[in-house]
Phi, psi and omega in degrees: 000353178300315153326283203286318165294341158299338177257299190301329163351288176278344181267334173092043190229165171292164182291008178270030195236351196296297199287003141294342127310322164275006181259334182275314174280004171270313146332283198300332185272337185261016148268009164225147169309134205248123171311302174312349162262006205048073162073317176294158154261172175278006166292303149336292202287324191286320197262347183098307183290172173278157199238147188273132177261000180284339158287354184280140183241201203253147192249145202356063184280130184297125203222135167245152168247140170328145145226116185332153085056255186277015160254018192281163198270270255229093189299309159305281222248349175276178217260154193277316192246000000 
């Protein structure tokens, strides 16, 4: 739980966000390599296969979503995000 408090921490967020922070570092610790295994991971030892890190995303980065065209107010000047 040291990770997670540390990640809410560093994020600025309240504590109703841990179990979404423990769901990310649980994720993020069995996609890295553990020296004490000589280098796999444990994603490795359980699935066999290599684990892809390109699925790791940046834990609580400010993020927008696209709005279409035609749902926008203000066709010109609202905001795209």
């Amino acid at each position: 739980m040291g990770k997670v408090r540390c990640a809410l921490r560093d994020a600025n967020l309240p504590a109703k966000w841990w179990p979404e922070a423990l769901k990310y570092m649980t994720y993020a610790q069995n996609y890295t390599p553990m020296s004490r295994l000589k280098n796999p991971t444990p994603y490795e030892l359980v699935k066999g296969v290599s684990s892809d890190v390109k699925t790791l995303q940046v834990w609580s980065c400010v993020c927008f979503a696209y709005v279409p065209e035609v749902a926008r107010k203000d066709k010109k000047m609202s905001a795209r995000a």
